[in-house]
C-alpha positions as CSV (number, residue, x, y, z in Angstrom):
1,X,6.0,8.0,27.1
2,X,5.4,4.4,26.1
3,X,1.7,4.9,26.5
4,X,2.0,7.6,24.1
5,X,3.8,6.1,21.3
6,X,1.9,2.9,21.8
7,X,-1.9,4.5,20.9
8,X,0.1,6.4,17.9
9,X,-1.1,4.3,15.3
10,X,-5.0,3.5,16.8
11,X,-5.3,7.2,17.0
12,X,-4.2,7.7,13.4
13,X,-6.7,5.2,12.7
14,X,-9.2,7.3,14.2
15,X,-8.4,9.8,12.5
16,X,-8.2,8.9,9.3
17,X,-11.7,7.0,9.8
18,X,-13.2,10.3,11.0
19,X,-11.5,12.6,8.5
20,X,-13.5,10.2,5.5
21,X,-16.4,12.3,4.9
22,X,-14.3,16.0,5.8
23,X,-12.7,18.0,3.1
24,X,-9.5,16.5,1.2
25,X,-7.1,18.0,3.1
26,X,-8.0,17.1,6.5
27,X,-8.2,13.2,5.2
28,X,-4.7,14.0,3.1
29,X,-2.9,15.0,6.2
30,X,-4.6,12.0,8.8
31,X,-3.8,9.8,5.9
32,X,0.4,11.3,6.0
33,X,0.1,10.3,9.7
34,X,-0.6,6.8,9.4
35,X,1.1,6.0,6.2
36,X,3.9,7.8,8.3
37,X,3.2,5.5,11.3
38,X,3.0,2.3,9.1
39,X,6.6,3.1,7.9
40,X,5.5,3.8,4.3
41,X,6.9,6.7,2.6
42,X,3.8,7.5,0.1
43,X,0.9,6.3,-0.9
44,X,1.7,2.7,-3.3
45,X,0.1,4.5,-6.7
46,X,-2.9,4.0,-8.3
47,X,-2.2,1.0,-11.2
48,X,-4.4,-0.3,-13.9
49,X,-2.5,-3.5,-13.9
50,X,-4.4,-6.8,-12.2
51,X,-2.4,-7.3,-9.1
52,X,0.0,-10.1,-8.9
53,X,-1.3,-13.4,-7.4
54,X,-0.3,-13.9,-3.7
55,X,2.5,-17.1,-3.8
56,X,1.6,-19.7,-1.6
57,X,3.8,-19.0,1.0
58,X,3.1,-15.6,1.6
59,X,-0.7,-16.6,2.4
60,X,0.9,-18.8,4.6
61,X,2.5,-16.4,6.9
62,X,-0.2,-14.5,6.7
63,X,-2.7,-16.3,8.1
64,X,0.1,-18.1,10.5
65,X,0.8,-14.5,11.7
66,X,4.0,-15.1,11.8
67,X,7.6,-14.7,10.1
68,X,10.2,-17.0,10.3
69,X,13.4,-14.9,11.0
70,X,14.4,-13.8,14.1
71,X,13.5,-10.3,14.4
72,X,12.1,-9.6,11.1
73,X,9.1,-7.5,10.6
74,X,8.8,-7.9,6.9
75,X,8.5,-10.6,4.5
76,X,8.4,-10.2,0.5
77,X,8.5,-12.4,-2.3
78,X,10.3,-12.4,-5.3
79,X,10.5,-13.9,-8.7
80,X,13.1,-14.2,-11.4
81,X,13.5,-11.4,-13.7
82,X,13.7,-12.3,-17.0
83,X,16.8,-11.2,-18.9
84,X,19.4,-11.4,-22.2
85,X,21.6,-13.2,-19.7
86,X,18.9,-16.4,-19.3
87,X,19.7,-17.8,-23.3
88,X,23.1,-18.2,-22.0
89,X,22.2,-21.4,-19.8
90,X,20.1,-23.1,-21.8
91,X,20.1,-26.6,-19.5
92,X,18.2,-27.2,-16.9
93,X,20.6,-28.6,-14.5
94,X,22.6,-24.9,-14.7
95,X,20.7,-21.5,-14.1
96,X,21.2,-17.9,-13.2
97,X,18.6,-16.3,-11.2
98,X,18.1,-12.4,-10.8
99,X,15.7,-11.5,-8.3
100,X,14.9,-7.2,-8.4
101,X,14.9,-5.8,-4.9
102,X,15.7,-2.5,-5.4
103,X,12.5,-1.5,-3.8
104,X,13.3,-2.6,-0.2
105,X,13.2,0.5,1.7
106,X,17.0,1.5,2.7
107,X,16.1,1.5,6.3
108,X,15.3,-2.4,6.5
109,X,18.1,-4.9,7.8
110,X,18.0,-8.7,5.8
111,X,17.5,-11.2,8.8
112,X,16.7,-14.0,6.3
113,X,16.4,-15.1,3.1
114,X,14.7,-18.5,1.6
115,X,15.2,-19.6,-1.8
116,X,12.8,-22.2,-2.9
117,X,12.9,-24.7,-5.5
118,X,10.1,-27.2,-6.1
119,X,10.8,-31.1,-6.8
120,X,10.2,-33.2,-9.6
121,X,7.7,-35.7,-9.6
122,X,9.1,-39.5,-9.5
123,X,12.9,-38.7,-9.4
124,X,15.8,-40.9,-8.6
125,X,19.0,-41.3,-7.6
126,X,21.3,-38.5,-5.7
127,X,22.1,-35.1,-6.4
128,X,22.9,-31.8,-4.7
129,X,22.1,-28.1,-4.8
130,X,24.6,-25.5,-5.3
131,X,23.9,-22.0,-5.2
132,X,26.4,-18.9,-5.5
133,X,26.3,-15.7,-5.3
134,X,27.9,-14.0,-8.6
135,X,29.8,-11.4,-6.6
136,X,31.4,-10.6,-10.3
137,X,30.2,-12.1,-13.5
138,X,33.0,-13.2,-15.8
139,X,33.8,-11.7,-19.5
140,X,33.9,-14.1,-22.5
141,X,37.5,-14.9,-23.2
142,X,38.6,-12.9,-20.3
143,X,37.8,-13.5,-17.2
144,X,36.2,-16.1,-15.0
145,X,33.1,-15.2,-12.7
146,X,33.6,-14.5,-9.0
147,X,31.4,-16.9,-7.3
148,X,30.9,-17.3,-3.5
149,X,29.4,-20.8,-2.5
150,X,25.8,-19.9,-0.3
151,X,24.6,-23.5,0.3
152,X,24.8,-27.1,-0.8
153,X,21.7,-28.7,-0.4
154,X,21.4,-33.0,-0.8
155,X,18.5,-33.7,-3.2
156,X,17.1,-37.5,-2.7
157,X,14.6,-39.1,-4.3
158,X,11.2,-37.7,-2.8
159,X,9.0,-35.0,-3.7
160,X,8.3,-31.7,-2.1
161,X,10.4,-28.8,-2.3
162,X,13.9,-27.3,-1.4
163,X,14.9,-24.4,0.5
164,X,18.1,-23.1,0.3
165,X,19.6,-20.0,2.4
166,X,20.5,-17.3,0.4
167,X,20.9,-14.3,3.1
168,X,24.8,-13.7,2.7
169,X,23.4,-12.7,-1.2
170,X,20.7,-10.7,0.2
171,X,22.5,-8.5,2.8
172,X,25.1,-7.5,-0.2
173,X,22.7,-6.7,-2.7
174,X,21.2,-4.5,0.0
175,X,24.6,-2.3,0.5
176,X,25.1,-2.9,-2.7
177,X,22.5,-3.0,-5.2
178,X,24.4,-1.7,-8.2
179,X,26.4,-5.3,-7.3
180,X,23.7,-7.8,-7.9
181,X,24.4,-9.9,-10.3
182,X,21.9,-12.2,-9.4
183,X,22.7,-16.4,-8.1
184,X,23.7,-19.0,-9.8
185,X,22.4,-22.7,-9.0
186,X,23.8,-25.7,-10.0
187,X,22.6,-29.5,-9.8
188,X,24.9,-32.0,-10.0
189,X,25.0,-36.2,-9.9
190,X,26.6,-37.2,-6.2
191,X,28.7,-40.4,-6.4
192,X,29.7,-39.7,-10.2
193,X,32.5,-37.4,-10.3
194,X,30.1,-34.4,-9.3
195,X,29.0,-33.9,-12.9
196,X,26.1,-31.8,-14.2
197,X,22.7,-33.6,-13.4
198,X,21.1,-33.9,-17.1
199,X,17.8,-34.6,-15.3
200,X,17.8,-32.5,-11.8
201,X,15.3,-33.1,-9.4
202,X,14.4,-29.4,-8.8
203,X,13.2,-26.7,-11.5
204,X,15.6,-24.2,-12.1
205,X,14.1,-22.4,-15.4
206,X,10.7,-22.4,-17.4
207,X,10.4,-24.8,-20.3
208,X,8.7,-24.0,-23.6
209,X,6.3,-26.8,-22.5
210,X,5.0,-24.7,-18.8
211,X,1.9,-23.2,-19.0
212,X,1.8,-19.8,-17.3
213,X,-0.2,-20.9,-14.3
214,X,1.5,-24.1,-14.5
215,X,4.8,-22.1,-14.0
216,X,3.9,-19.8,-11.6
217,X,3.5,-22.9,-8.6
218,X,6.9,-24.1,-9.9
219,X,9.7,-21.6,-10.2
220,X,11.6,-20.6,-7.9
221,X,10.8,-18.0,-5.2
222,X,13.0,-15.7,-3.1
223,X,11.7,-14.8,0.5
224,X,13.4,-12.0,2.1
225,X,12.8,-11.1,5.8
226,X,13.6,-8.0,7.0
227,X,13.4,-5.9,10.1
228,X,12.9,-2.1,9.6
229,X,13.5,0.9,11.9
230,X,10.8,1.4,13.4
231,X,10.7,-2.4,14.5
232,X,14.7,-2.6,15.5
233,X,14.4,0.9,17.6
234,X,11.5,-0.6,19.8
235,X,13.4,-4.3,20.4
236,X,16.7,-2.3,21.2
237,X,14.8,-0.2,23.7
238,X,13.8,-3.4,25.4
239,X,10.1,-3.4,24.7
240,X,8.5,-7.0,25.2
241,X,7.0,-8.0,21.8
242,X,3.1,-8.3,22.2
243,X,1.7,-11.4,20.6
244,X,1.4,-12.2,17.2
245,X,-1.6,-14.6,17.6
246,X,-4.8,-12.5,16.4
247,X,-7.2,-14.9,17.9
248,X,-5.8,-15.0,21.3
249,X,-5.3,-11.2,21.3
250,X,-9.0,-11.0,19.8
251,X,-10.0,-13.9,23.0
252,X,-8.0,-12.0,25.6
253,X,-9.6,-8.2,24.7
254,X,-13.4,-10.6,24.6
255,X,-12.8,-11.7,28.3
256,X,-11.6,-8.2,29.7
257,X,-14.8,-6.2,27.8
258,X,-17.0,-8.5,30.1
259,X,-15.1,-8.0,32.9
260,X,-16.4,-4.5,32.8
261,X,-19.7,-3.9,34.1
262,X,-19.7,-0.4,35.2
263,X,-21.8,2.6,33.1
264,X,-20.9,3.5,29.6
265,X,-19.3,6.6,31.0
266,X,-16.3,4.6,32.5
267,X,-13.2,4.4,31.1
268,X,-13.6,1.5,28.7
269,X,-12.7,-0.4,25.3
270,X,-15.2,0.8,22.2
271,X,-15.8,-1.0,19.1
272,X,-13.9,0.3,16.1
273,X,-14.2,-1.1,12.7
274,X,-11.6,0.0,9.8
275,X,-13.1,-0.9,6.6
276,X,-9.6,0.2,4.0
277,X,-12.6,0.4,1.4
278,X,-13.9,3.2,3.5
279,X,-10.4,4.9,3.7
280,X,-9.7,4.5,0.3
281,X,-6.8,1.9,0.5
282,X,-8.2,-1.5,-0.4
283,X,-6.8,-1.1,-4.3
284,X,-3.3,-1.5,-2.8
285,X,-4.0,-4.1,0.9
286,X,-4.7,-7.3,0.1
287,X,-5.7,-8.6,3.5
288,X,-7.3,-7.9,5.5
289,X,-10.1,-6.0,4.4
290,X,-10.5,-4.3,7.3
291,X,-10.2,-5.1,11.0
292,X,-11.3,-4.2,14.6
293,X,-8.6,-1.2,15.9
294,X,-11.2,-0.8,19.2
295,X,-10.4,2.7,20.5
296,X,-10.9,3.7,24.6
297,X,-12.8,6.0,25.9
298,X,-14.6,7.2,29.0
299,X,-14.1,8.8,32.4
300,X,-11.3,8.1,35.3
301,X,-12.9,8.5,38.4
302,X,-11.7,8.9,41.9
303,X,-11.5,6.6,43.3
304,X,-9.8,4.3,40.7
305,X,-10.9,1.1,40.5
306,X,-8.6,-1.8,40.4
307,X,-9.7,-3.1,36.9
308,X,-9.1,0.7,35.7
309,X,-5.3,-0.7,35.3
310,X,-4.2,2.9,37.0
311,X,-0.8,3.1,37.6
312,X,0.6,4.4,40.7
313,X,0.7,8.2,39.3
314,X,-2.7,8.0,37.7
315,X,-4.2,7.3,41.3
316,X,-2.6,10.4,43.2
317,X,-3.3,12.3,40.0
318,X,-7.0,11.3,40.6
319,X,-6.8,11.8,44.3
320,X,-5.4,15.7,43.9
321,X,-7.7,16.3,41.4
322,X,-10.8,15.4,43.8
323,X,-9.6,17.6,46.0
324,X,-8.5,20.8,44.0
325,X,-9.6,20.2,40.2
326,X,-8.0,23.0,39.4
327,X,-5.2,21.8,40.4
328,X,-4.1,19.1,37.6
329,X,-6.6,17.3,35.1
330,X,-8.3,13.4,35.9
331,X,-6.2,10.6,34.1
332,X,-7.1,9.9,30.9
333,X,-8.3,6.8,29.0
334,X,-6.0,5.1,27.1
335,X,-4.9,1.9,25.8
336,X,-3.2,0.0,27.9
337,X,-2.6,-3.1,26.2
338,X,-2.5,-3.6,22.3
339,X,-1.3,-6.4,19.8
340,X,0.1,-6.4,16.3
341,X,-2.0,-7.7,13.0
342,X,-0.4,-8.7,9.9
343,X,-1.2,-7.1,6.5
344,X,-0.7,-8.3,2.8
345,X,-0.3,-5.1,0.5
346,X,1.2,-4.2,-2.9
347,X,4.4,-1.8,-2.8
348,X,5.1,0.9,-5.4
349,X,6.2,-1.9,-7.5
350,X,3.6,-4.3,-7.4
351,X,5.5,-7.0,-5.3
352,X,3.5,-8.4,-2.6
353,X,4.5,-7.6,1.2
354,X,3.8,-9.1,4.5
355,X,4.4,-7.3,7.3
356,X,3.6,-7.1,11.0
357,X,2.7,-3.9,12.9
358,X,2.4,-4.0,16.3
359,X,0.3,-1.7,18.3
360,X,-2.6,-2.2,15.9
361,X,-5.0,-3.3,18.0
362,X,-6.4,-2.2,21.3
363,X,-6.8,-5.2,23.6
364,X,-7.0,-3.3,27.4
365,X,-7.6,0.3,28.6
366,X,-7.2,2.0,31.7
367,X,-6.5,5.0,33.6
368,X,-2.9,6.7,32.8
């Protein structure tokens, strides 16, 4: 069964690779399947609108291959949405931030949650962080805001940036996303009565000053991590989580082709290039362009050889099929081992997405 499921989404693959020059609707359903597979409900539309640039720290997962949550699957980025609200703080030591994430999908679980803030240059002296979660914003002349303290971070005088944990936030505005009312941060002067810092170290909001390109490496950024279904059903099952590391998967699937030396007709790894230009997706992944899926293929003779990876059943299958093929069919070819690749795309909202999917790539075949 775990065969089966595992060579769902290389199949697909194939599919939808093969289905490129049919008729629409054989490519329309292959491309339901994978979309399915890749735990996207629909297609991200068609936009004429430039796509955002990729923040710094998404490219860095990405080509790290990695997500730094336990668990998570997912990673997006998010930036402050402008609103009335922001004329009402008009320092830069006090801010309220609103980040939109109404577009995470309802199945996906928040296993962590980064806010970063970038340093000033040449600061000094001591302050700290504070950021809240506005669990219920106040009323003028009636009512104070509910606030509910996240994390208080120590700012000293160096440069770099700050990263404070804003997950308790994140998993309520996921149950409740009628409820986010956005964070609030504060920076305030240590060893002075904990006043308001009139010069912070970090940048909280844009100045008049801040260039758009300029801004865009300085504000803040929200990184969510999340885990969805798909992901969560196959670690509670138990399944051991293939690599993450493209080049050693690429390294280990190089050393087992040239292990093989038998006939083309033998059950074996083939070369499979997916172009998304091909398939029609590369106006919505931003990397990679493509990659190599590999598919197997060939036959499962008796007897099985060792480096066929047969397991126990393959080989009497094989053996009662020599002797009555009637009887039952040979083994078939499949994947046997497969890793995950990580892909940078642009949801139905134009917010950029990380996310790894395992099972992308076929790395072993063999006789099942």
């Amino acid at each position: 069964m775990r065969g089966a499921c595992a060579c769902a989404v290389v199949c697909a693959l194939v599919a939808l690779c093969a289905a490129a020059g049919l008729d629409e609707g054989t490519r329309a359903a292959a491309e339901r399947q994978l979309l399915a597979l890749l735990g996207l409900p629909r297609r991200p539309p068609h936009t004429h609108r430039p796509p955002p640039p990729v923040p710094r720290a998404m490219r860095l997962l990405y080509d790290e291959s990695a997500i730094p949550a336990a668990a998570a699957n997912t990673a997006r980025s998010f930036y402050h949405t402008p609103t009335e609200l922001d004329d009402r703080f008009p320092g830069e030591h006090r801010f309220r931030l609103y980040f939109n994430i109404s577009g995470v999908p309802a199945d996906e679980i928040a296993r962590g949650a980064d806010l970063t803030f970038q340093r000033a240059v040449g600061t000094t002296g001591n302050q700290r962080l504070l950021l809240y979660d506005v669990v219920r914003p106040g009323r003028k002349g009636k009512s104070e805001p509910i606030l509910r303290l996240l994390d208080s971070i120590p700012l000293r005088a160096a440069e770099g940036t700050v990263n404070a944990d804003a997950l308790g936030a994140a998993r309520r505005w996921l149950k409740e996303p009628k409820h986010n009312h956005g964070l609030l941060v504060r920076v305030l002067e240590e060893g002075s009565g904990s006043t308001d810092a009139k010069f912070p170290h970090v940048r909280v909001r844009r100045r008049a000053t801040d260039a758009e390109e300029e801004w865009r490496s300085l504000q803040p950024l929200l990184m969510l991590y999340t885990e969805d279904e798909r992901a969560r059903a196959a670690r509670e099952r138990g399944e051991t989580k293939l690599t993450r590391n493209k080049r050693a998967a690429q390294r280990r699937g190089h050393r087992a082709h040239h292990r093989r030396k038998e006939a083309r007709e033998i059950c074996q790894r083939r070369p499979l290039f997916v172009d998304f230009a091909d398939v029609g997706w590369s106006d919505w992944i931003v990397a990679p362009h493509g990659y190599d899926a590999y598919y197997c293929q060939g036959d499962c003779p008796f007897p099985l050889a060792d480096h066929l990876n047969g397991t126990n059943h393959a080989i009497v299958q094989t053996l009662v099929n020599s002797v009555n093929p009637a009887a039952v069919p040979k083994a078939c070819c499949v994947p046997t081992q497969l890793s995950s690749i990580s892909m940078l795309y642009m949801d139905e909202v134009n917010n950029v997405v990380l996310k790894n999917y395992q099972d992308m790539m076929v790395v072993g075949c063999g006789c099942r």
